[in-house]
C-alpha positions in Angstrom: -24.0 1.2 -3.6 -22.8 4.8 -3.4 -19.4 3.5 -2.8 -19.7 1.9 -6.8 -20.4 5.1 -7.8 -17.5 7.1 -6.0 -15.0 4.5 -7.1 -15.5 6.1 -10.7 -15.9 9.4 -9.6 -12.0 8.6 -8.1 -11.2 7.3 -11.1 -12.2 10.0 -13.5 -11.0 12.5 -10.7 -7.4 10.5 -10.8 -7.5 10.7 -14.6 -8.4 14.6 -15.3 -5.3 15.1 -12.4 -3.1 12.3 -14.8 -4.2 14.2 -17.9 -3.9 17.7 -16.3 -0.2 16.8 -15.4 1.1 15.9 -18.7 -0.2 19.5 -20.0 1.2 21.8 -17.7 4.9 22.2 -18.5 5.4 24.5 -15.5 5.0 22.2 -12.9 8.3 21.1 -11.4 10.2 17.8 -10.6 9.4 17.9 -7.1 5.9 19.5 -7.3 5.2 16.7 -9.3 6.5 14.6 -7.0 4.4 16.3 -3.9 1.1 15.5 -6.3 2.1 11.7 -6.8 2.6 11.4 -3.0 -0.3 13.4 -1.9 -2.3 10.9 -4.1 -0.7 7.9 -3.0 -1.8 8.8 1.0 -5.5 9.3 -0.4 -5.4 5.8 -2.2 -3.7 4.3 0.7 -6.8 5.1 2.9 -9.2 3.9 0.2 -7.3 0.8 0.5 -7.2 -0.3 4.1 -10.9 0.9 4.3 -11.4 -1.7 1.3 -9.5 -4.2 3.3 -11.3 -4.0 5.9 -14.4 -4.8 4.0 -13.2 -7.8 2.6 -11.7 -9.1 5.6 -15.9 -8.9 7.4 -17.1 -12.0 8.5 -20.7 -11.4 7.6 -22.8 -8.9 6.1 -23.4 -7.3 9.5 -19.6 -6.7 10.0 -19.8 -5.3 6.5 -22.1 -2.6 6.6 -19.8 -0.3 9.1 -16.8 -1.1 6.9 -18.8 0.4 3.7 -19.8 3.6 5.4 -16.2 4.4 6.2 -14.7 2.8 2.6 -17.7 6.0 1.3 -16.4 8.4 3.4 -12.4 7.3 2.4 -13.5 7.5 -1.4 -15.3 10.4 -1.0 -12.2 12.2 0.5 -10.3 10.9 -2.2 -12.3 12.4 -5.0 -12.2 15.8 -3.0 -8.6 15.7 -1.9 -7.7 15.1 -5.7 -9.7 18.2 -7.2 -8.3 20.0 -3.6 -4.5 18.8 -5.4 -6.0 19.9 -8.8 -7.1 22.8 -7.9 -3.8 24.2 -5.7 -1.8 22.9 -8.9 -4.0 25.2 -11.5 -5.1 22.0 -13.4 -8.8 22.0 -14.3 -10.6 19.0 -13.2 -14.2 18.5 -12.2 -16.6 16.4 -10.1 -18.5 14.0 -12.3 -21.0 12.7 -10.7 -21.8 8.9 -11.7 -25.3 8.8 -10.9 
């Protein structure tokens, strides 16, 4: 169930980051660019690990597939306060507990 949890911990990271962006006016074309990418790699990785969930058989095939769709949604919510952070946009963990 931790993987519920992270899901909106990625999308409250995702949105502080979206807010963040529109309020700092000296960020660049291309560093916003570089952010938008950066982000696109982490949901990518979400996504196949997601995939590869769904596309289990059984429960049993599952349960691997969770652990590593936690561990890619965990590094999604740290690599977008990591691109936060290196930008000078304030954004926090909110833990959805």
């Amino acid at each position: 169930m931790a993987h519920i949890r992270l899901v909106g911990d990625v999308i409250s990271a995702r949105a502080q980051l979206s807010m963040g962006m529109q309020g700092v006016a000296a960020l660049s074309l291309e560093q916003r660019a570089d952010i938008v990418e950066a982000i696109l790699e982490l949901e990518d990785d979400y996504r196949q690990a997601w995939d590869d969930v769904t596309s289990a058989v059984n429960m049993e095939q599952r349960i691997p597939h969770l652990q590593n769709l936690e561990r890619a949604l965990a590094a999604a919510v740290q690599g977008i306060l990591d691109v936060a952070r290196w930008n000078n946009i304030k954004a926090e963990r909110f833990l959805l507990d």
